[in-house]
C-alpha positions in Angstrom: 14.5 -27.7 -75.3 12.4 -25.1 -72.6 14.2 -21.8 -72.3 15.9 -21.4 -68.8 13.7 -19.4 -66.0 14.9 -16.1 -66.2 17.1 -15.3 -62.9 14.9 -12.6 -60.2 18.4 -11.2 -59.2 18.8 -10.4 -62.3 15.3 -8.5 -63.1 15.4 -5.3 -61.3 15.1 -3.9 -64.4 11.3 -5.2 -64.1 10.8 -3.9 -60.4 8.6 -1.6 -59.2 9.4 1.9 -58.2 8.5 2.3 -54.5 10.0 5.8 -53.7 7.0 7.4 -54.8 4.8 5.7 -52.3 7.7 5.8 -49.7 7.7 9.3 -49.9 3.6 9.7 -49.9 3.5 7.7 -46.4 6.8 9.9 -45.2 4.4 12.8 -45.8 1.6 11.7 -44.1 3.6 10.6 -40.9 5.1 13.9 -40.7 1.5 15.8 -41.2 0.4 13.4 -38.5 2.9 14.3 -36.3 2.5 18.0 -36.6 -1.4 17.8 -36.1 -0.5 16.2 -32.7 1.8 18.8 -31.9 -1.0 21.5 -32.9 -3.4 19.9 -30.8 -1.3 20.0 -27.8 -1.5 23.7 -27.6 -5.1 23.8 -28.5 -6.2 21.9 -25.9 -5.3 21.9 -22.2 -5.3 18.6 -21.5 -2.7 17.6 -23.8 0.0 20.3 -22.7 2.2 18.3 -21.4 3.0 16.5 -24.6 3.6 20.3 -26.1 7.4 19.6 -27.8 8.3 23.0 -26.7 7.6 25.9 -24.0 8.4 29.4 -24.2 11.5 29.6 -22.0 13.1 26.3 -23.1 16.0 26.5 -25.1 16.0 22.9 -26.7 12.6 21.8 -28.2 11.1 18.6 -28.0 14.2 17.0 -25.4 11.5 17.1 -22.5 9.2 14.7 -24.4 11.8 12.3 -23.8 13.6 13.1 -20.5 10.6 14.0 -18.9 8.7 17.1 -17.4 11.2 19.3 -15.8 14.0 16.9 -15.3 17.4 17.6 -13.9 19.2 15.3 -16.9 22.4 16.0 -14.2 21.1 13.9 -11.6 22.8 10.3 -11.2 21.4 7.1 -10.3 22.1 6.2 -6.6 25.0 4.1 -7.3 26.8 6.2 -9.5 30.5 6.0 -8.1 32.5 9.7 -7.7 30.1 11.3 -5.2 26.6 10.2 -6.7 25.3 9.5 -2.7 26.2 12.6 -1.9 24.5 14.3 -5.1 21.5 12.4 -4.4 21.4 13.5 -0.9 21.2 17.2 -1.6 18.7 16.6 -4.3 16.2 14.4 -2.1 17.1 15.6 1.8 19.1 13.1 3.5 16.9 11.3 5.3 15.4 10.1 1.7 18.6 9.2 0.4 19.3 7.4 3.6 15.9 5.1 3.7 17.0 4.6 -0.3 20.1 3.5 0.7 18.7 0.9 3.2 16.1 -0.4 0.2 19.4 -0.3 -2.1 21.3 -2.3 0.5 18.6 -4.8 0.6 17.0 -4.2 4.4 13.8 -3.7 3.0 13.8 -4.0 -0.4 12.2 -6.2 -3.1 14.5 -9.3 -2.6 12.9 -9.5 1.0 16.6 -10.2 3.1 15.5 -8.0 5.6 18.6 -7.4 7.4 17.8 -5.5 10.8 19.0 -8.2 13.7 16.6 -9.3 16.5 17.8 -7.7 19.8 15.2 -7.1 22.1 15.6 -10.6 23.7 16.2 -10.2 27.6 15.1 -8.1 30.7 16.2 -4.8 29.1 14.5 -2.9 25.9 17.1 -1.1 24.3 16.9 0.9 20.8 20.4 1.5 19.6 20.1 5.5 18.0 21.9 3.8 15.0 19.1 1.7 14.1 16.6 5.0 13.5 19.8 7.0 12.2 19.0 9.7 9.6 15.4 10.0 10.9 14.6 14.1 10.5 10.9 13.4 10.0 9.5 13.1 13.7 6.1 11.2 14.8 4.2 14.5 15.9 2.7 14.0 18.7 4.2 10.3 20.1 3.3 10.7 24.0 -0.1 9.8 22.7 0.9 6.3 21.9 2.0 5.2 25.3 -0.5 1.7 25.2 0.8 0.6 21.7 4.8 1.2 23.2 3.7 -1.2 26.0 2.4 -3.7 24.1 5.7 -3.1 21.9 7.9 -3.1 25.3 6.2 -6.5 26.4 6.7 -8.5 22.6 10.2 -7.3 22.8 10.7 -8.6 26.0 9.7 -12.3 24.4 7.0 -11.8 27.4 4.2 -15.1 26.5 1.6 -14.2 25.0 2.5 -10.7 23.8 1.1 -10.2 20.4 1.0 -6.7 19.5 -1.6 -6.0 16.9 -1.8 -3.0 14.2 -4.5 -2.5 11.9 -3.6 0.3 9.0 -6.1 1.4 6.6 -5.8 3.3 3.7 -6.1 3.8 0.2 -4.5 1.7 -2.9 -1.0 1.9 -1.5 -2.3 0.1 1.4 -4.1 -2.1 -0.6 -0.9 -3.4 -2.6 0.5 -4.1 0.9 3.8 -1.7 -0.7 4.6 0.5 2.5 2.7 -2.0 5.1 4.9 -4.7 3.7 7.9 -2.5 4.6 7.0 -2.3 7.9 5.6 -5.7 8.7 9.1 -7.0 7.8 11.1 -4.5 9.6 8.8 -4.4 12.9 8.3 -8.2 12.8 12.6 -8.9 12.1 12.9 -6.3 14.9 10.6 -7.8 17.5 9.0 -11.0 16.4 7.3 -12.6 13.6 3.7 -13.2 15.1 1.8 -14.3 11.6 0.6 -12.6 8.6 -2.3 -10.7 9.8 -5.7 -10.0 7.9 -6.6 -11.1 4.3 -9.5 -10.6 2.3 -11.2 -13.8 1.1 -10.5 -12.8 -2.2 -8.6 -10.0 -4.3 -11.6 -8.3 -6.2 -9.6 -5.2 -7.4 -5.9 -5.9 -9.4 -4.2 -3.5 -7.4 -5.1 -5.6 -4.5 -2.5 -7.7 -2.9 -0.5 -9.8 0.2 3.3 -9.9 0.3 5.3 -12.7 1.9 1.9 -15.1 1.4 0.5 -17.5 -0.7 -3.3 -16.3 -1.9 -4.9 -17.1 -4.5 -9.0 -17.1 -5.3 -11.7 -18.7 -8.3 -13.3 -16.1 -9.9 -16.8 -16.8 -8.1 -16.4 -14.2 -5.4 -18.4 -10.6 -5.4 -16.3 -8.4 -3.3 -18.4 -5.6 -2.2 -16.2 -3.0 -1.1 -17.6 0.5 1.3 -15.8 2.1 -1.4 -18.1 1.5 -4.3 -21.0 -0.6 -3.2 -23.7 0.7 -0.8 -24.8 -2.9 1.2 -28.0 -1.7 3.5 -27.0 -3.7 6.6 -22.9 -2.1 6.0 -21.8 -4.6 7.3 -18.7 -4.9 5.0 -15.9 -6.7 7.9 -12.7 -5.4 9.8 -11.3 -5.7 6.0 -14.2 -3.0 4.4 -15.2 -5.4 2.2 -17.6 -8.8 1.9 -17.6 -11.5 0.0 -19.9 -12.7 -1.6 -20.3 -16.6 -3.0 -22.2 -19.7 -3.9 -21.3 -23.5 -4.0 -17.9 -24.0 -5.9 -16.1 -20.6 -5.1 -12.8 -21.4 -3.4 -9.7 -19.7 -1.8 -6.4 -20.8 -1.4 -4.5 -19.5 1.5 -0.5 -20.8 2.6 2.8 -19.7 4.1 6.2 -18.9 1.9 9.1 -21.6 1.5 11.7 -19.1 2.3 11.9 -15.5 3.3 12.6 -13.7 6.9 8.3 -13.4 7.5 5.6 -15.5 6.6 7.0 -19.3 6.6 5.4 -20.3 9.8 1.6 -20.0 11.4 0.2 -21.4 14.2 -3.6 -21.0 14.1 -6.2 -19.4 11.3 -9.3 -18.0 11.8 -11.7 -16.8 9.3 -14.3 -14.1 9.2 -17.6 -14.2 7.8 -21.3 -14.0 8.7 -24.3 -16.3 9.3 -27.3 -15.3 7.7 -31.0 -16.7 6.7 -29.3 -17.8 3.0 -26.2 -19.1 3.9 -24.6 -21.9 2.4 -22.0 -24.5 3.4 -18.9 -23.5 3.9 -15.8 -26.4 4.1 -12.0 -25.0 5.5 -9.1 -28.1 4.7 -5.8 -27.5 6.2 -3.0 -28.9 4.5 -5.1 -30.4 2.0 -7.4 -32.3 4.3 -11.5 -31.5 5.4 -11.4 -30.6 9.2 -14.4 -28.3 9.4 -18.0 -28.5 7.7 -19.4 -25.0 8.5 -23.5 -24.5 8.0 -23.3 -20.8 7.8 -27.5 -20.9 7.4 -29.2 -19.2 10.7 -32.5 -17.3 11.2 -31.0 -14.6 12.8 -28.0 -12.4 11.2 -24.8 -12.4 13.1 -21.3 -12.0 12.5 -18.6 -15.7 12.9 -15.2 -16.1 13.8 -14.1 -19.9 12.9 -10.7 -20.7 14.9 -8.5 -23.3 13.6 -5.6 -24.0 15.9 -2.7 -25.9 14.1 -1.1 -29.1 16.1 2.3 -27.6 14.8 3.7 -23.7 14.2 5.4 -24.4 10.9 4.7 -24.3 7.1 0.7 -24.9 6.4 -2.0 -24.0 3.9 -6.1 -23.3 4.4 -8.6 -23.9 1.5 -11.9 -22.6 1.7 -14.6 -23.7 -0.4 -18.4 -22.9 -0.3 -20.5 -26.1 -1.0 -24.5 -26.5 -2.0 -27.5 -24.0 -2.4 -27.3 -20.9 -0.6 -25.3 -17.9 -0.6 -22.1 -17.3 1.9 -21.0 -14.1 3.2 -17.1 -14.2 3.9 -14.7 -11.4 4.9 -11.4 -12.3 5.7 -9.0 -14.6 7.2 -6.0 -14.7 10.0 -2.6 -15.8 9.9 -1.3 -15.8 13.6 1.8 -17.8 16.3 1.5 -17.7 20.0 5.4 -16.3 19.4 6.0 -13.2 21.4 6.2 -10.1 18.2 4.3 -8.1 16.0 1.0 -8.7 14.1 0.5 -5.8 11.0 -2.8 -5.9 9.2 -2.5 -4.1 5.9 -6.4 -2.9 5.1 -6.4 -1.0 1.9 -9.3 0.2 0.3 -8.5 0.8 -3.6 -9.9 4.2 -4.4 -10.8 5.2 -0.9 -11.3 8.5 1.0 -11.3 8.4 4.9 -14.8 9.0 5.1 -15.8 6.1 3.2 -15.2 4.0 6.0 -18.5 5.4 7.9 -20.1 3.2 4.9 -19.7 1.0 7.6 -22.3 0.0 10.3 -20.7 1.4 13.2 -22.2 -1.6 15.5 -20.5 -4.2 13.2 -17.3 -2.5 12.9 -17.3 -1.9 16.6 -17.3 -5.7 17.3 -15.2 -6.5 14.4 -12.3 -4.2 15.7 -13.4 -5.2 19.3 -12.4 -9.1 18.0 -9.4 -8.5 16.3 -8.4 -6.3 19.3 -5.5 -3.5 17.4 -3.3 -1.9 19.9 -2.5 0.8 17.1 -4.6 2.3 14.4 -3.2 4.0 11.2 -5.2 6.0 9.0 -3.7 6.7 6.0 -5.8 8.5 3.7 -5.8 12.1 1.9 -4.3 10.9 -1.6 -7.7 10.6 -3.0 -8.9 13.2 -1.6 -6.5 15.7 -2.7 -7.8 14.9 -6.6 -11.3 16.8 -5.9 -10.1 20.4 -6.7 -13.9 21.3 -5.1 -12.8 20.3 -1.8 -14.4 21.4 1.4 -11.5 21.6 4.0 -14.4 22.5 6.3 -16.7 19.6 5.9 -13.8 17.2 5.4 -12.3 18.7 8.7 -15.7 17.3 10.0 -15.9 14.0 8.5 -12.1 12.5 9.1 -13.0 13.3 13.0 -16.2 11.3 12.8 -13.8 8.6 11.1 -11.9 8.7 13.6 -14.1 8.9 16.8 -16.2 5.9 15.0 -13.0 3.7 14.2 -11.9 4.2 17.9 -15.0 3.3 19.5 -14.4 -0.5 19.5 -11.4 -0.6 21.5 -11.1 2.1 24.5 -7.3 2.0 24.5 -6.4 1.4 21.1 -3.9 4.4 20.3 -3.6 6.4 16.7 -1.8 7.6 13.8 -3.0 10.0 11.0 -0.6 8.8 8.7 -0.3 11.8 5.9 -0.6 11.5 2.4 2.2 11.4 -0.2 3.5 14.2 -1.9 1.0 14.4 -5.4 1.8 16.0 -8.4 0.1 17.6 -11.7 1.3 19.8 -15.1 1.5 23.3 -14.7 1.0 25.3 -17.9 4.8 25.9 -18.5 4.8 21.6 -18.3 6.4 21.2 -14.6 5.9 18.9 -12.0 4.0 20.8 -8.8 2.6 19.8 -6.2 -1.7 20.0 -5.8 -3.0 23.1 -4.6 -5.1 21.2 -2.0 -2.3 18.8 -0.5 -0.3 20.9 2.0 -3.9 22.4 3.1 -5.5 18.6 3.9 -1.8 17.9 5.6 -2.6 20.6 8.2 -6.5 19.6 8.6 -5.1 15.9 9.7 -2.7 17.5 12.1 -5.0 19.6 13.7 -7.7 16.5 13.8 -4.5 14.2 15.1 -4.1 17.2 17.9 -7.7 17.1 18.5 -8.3 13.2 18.6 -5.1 12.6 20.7 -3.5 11.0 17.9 0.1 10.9 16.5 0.6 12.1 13.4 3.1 11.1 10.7 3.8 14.2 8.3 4.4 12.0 5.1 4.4 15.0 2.7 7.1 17.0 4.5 9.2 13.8 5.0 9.4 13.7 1.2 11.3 16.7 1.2 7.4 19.2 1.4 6.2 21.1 -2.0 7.3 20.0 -5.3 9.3 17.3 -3.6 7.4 14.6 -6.6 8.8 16.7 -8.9 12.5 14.9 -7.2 11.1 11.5 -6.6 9.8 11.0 -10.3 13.0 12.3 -11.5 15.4 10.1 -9.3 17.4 7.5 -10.3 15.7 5.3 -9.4 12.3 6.8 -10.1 10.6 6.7 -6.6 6.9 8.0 -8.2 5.1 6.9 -11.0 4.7 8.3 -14.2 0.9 9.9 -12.9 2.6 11.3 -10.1 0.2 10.7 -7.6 1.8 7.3 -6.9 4.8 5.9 -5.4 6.9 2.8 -7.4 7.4 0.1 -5.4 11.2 1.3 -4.5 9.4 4.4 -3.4 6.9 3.0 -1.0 9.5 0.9 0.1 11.7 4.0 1.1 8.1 5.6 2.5 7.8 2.9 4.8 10.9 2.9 6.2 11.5 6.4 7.1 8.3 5.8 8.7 9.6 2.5 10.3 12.7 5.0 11.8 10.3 7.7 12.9 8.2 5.4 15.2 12.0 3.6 16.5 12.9 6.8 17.4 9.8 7.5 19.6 9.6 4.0 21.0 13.4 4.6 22.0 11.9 8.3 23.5 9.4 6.3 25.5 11.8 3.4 27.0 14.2 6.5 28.2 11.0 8.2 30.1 10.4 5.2 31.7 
């Protein structure tokens, strides 16, 4: 008879002894981690990983907590006086705009909340509905055109579209603080479409809220950012597609939401050239146009599609055969009374990136898409060259805006200031750049000078070393790099901006 197999339970005897080799890789972990803690002091770019700073009584905590955090401050909900705590640690015109994200008026559910009630003879801003508002738009007298176009949508007038087109850099380009104020200015006054699209997304940070968009990966987007095209002529958008037969886009309105269920007409953008190829638009699914964007002579389209209903529809684009199409954009608009907000971000852009541009072609695209208010929000980008020349960048953001102007005489402005933007200081805090408070006063000098508004974005944030506060809220309002907002952040931007230009609409109706 075989013997029985011998029980492994019962063999630990016969085991191997681990500790040994446990201990060995214990060791080696802990050399590790002291080699990286050496290195943070021996080189400058690491020190704000160093686990401990003369001055600090506890090491390592702020590895964990994060750079000069207040570990006392409460997240905004926090019951037994946390609004009130929050409020003296942001200003109270932050903690108020949070409050309105919080309550859901603009934030990331999209139940904007603000009721419609401009309906009627009369224009009438209740002071409650910009209440909390310390951050004023500097120099509002200068917007007079844009507040009548604004005083005619909210008087459900036919016809009254009022249009904005706002630039700027990557926030702009994730449609974070545009989306804000699309929704609130469009619940406010009317829901007159979308706006402006690119064809396609060509950067991830790109984006559309409150929109369905989606692209094949045959487009080249050349942006005025980082491509150099020798005509420049890059669209109202900054930036061109480029595609041959079988590239496709995808275009539609949202099920549900208080913006972007209904359009009325599209129009696309693009350009007819010596190469161009076929380009076929389907709405709803269906062929109704059959473009030949081939001509002798180089000129920029604009293909109008007006819908037999204002409701829920979708446009396809698709470039057919040989040849080479040139694209920039596409329209959602209604013939309803409201607002219009095109969100034009330019991933990685300074301001004077937009005189990339051919000034003739950007003159007729604006001329087209006919803005009654310009934003410029740019300085972000700017404010990471430590080299700057406030001198020569004084210069250049009033050729910008002298150049953006020239295609519409009466189109009004906003310099729309840059976020607050933060780096390490040797002891490991959060401060704001040396450059940043220096390019705010250039754009309100060049706002003074240019007869535009300006919106002080920087000291509305609470001024210097106020990112040092948003990143340690609770919520965080700015991104771990601290040159960026989160999207609750934006969200707040926008609407303390949203408040700033109620109040001096409401300014303008009471001169009247």
């Amino acid at each position: 008879m075989s013997a029985a197999a011998p029980d492994p339970r019962s063999a630990t005897a016969e085991a191997p002894d681990l500790t040994p080799l446990a201990l060995r890789h214990l060791a080696l972990a802990a050399l590790t981690m002291v080699l990286l803690a050496m290195a943070t002091y021996l080189l400058p770019g690491l020190s704000r990983f160093r686990p401990w700073i003369a001055g600090e009584q506890v090491p390592i905590v702020r590895m964990f907590v994060g750079e000069g955090a207040d570990l006392s401050l409460p997240t905004f909900a926090e019951a037994g006086g946390g609004a009130d705590r929050i409020e003296q640690s942001l200003g109270a015109e932050v903690a108020a705009s949070l409050a309105d994200v919080e309550s859901g008026v603009t934030g990331q559910s999209g139940d904007a909340q603000t009721p419609a009630r401009s309906a009627g003879p009369a224009v009438r801003i209740a002071p409650s509905e910009y209440e909390g508002v310390t951050q004023q738009l500097e120099g509002a007298h200068q917007l007079s055109n844009f507040f009548a176009a604004l005083e005619r949508s909210a008087r459900k007038q036919s016809g009254a579209i009022t249009r904005v087109a706002h630039y700027g850099d990557s926030a702009v380009a994730a449609d974070q603080i545009t989306r804000t104020l699309r929704r609130r200015l469009q619940v406010r006054f009317g829901d007159s479409g979308h706006g402006y699209m690119l064809i396609a997304r060509g950067d991830m940070h790109y984006g559309h809220r409150d929109i369905k968009h989606r692209s094949s990966d045959g487009w080249l987007m050349q942006s005025l950012v980082r491509s150099r095209l020798n005509d420049g002529w890059y669209g109202y958008g900054g930036v061109r597609g480029q595609a041959t037969g079988g590239a496709h886009s995808f275009f539609g309105t949202i099920k549900k939401g208080p913006i972007g269920t209904h359009v009325k007409r599209f129009e696309v953008h693009y350009q007819r050239h010596r190469k161009g190829a076929r380009m076929w638009l389907s709405v709803d699914k269906k062929t109704v146009r059959k473009i030949n964007t081939r001509q002798k002579e180089k000129e920029d389209a604009w293909e109008r599609i007006e819908l037999p209903t204002d409701g829920k529809h979708s446009l396809g684009v698709k470039i057919r055969g040989a040849g080479q199409s040139h694209i920039y954009g596409v329209v959602f608009e209604r013939d309803v009374p409201g607002v219009v907000y095109d969100s034009l971000g330019l991933v990685g852009a300074r301001a004077q990136r937009l005189l990339n541009a051919n000034p003739e072609h950007m003159q007729r695209q604006i001329a087209h898409r006919a803005p009654n208010l310009l934003v410029l929000a740019f300085g972000g980008n700017e404010a990471g060259n430590q080299w700057l020349d406030l001198d020569r960048y004084e210069r250049e953001l009033i050729s910008v805006v002298q150049a953006m102007r020239r295609g519409r005489s009466d189109m009004d402005c906003v310099l729309f200031g840059p976020l607050d933007q933060g780096e390490i200081d040797k002891r490991g805090n959060i401060v704001t750049m040396d450059v940043l408070p220096k390019i705010v006063e250039v754009q309100r000098r060049v706002a003074r000078g240019q007869r535009c508004a300006f919106y002080d974005t920087f000291s509305a944030m609470g001024g210097e070393h106020s990112v040092r506060k948003w990143y340690n809220s609770k919520p965080r309002l700015v991104s771990s790099d601290y040159r960026h907002a989160t999207p609750r952040g934006y969200h707040v931007i926008g609407n303390m901006y949203y408040k700033a230009l109620l109040r001096a609409f409401a300014e303008y109706l009471k001169k009247k």
